[in-house]
PLY file of the C-alpha trace (Angstrom):
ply
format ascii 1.0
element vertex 199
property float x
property float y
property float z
element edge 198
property int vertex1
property int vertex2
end_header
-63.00 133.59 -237.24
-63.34 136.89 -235.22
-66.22 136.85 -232.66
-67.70 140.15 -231.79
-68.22 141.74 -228.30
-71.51 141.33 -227.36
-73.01 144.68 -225.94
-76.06 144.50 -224.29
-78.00 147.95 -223.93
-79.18 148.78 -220.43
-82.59 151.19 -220.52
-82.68 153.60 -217.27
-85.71 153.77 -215.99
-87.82 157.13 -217.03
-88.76 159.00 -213.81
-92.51 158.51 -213.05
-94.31 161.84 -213.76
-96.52 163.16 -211.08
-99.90 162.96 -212.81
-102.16 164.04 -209.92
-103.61 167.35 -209.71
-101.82 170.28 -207.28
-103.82 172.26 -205.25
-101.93 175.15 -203.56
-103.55 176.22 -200.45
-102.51 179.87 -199.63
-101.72 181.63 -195.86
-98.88 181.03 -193.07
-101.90 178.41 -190.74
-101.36 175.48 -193.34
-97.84 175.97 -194.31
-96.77 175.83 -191.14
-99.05 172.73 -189.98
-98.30 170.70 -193.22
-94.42 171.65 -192.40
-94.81 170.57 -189.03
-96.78 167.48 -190.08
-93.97 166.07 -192.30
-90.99 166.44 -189.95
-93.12 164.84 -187.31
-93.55 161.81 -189.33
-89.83 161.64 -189.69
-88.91 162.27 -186.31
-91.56 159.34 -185.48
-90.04 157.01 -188.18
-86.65 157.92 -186.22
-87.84 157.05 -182.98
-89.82 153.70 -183.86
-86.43 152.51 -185.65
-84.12 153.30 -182.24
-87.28 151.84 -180.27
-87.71 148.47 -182.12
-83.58 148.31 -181.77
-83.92 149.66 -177.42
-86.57 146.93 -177.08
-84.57 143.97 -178.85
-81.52 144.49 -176.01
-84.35 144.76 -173.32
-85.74 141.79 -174.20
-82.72 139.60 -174.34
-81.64 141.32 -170.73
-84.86 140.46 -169.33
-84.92 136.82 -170.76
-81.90 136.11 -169.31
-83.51 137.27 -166.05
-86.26 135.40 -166.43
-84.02 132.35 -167.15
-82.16 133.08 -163.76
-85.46 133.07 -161.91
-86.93 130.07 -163.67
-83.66 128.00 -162.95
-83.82 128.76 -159.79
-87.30 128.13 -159.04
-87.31 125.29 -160.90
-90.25 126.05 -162.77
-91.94 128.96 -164.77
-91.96 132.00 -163.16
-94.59 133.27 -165.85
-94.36 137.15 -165.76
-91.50 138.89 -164.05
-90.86 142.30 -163.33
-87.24 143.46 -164.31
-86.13 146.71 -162.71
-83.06 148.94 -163.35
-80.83 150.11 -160.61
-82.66 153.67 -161.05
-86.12 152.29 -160.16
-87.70 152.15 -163.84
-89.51 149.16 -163.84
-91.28 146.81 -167.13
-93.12 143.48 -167.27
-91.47 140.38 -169.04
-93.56 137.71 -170.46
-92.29 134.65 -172.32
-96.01 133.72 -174.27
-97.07 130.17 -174.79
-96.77 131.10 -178.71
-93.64 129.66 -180.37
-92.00 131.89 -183.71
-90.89 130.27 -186.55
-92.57 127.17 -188.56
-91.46 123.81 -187.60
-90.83 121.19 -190.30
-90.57 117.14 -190.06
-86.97 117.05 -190.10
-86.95 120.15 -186.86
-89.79 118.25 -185.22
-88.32 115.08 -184.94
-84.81 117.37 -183.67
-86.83 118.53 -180.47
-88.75 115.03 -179.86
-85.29 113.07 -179.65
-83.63 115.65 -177.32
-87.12 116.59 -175.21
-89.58 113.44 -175.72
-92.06 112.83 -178.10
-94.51 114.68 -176.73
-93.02 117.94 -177.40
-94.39 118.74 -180.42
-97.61 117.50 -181.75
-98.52 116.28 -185.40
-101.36 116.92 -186.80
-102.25 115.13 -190.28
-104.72 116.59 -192.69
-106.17 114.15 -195.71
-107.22 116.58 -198.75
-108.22 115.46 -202.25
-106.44 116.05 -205.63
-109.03 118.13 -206.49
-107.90 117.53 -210.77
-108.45 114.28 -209.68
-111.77 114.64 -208.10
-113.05 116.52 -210.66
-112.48 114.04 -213.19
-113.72 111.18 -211.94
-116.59 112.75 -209.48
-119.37 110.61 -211.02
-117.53 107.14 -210.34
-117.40 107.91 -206.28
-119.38 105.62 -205.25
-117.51 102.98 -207.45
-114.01 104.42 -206.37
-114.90 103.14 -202.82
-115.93 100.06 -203.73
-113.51 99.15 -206.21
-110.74 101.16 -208.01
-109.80 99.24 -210.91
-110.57 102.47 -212.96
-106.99 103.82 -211.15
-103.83 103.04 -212.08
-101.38 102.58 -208.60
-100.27 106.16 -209.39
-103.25 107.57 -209.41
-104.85 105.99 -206.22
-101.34 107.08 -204.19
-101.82 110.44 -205.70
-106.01 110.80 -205.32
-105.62 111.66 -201.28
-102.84 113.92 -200.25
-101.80 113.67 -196.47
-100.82 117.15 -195.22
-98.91 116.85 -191.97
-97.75 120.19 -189.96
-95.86 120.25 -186.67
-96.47 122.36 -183.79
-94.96 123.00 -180.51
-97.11 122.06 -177.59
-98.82 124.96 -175.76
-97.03 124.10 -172.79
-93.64 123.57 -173.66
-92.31 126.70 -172.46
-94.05 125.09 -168.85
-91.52 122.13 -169.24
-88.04 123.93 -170.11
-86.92 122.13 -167.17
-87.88 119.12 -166.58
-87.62 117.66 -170.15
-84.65 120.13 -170.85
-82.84 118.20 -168.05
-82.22 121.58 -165.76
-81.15 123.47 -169.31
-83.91 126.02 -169.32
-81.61 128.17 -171.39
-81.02 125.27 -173.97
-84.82 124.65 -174.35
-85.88 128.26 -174.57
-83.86 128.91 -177.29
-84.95 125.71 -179.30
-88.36 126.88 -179.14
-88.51 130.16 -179.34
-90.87 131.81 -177.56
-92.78 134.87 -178.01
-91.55 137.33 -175.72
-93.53 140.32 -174.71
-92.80 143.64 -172.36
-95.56 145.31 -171.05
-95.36 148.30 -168.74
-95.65 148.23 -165.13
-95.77 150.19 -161.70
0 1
1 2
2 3
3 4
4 5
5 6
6 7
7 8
8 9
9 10
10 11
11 12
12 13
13 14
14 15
15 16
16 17
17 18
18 19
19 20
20 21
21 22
22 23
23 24
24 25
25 26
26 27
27 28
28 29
29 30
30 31
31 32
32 33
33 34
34 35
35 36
36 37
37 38
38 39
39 40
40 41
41 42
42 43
43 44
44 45
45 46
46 47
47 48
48 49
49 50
50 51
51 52
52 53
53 54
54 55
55 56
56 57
57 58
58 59
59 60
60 61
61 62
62 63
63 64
64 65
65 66
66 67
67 68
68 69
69 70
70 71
71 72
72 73
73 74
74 75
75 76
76 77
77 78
78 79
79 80
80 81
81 82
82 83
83 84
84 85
85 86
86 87
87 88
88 89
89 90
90 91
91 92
92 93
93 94
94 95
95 96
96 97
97 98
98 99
99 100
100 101
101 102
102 103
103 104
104 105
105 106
106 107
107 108
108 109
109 110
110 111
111 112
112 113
113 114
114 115
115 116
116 117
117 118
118 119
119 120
120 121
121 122
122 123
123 124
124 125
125 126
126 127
127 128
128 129
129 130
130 131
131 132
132 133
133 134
134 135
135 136
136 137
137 138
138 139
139 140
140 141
141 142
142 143
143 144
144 145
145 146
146 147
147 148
148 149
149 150
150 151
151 152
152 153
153 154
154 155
155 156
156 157
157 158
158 159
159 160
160 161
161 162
162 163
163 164
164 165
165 166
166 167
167 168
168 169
169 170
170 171
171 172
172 173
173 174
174 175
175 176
176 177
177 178
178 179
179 180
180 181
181 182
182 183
183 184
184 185
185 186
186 187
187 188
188 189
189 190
190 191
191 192
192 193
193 194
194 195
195 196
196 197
197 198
């Protein structure tokens, strides 16, 4: 028994048809504006893309300063002004704001290798609202007794949200509970870092 190929037809997309209205403003002024207009936006699009790029290498130069200093002084140095051999100057900040979300299995990660008190738990009891909803007029009786339930539905009624946060002032402790590593701790918890501009 012979099976056929099976050919499956691909549509290409129409192009979209411009269905606004085209009003064509006559005389050199506007031409020359709008013209002047558009290849600004490009040339600003250009220069925000190399900027963004510039500022990541800064960044990671000036953290490594700042994790020089902070070594050295044996505690955080806060802001520090990094300066090129030419005399241009900028501010470095690392912020007490930490990126990137931190889950049970990441949380309990930093508490082993920095102490428990590293990152801090907070729980959050919210209600199954289908559940709620369907039983709202026995409450009362829900408190008092919950025969009404089955074991499911009691263990399923209040739902414990728990999120995990790094401490405000972790970046404060790099190294005392990153045994000397500031380097080591920084990088676990990421901090915001910041460049401002400075005299």
């Amino acid at each position: 028994m012979a099976i056929g190929k099976k050919v499956v037809a691909v549509k290409t997309p129409a192009a979209k048809k411009d269905i606004h209205p085209v009003s064509v403003v006559k005389g050199e002024d506007f031409a020359e504006k709008l013209e002047k207009f558009v290849s600004l936006k490009d040339q600003i699009k250009e220069l925000t893309a190399e900027q963004k790029s510039i500022e990541g290498e800064i960044k990671e130069t000036c953290k490594n300063e700042y994790i020089k200093l902070y070594t050295e002084m044996k505690r955080n140095p806060e802001s520090i002004k990094v300066a090129s051999e030419k005399g241009d100057k900028i501010m470095f900040m690392a912020v007490k704001k930490y990126v990137g979300a931190v889950d049970e299995e990441r949380a309990e990660e930093l508490r082993e290798k920095y102490g428990v008190t590293m990152v801090e738990e907070k729980s959050e009891v919210t209600f199954d609202n289908d559940l709620l909803n369907k039983f709202s007029d026995q409450i009362e009786a829900l408190i008092m007794s919950a025969d009404f339930l089955t074991d499911e539905q009691k263990e399923n009624l209040f739902i414990n949200k728990v999120t995990y946060t790094i401490k405000s002032d972790a970046i404060n402790e790099a190294f005392t509970c990153g045994n000397g590593d500031v380097e080591g701790l920084i990088n676990d918890i990421n901090p915001v870092l910041m460049l401002k501009e400075t005299k």
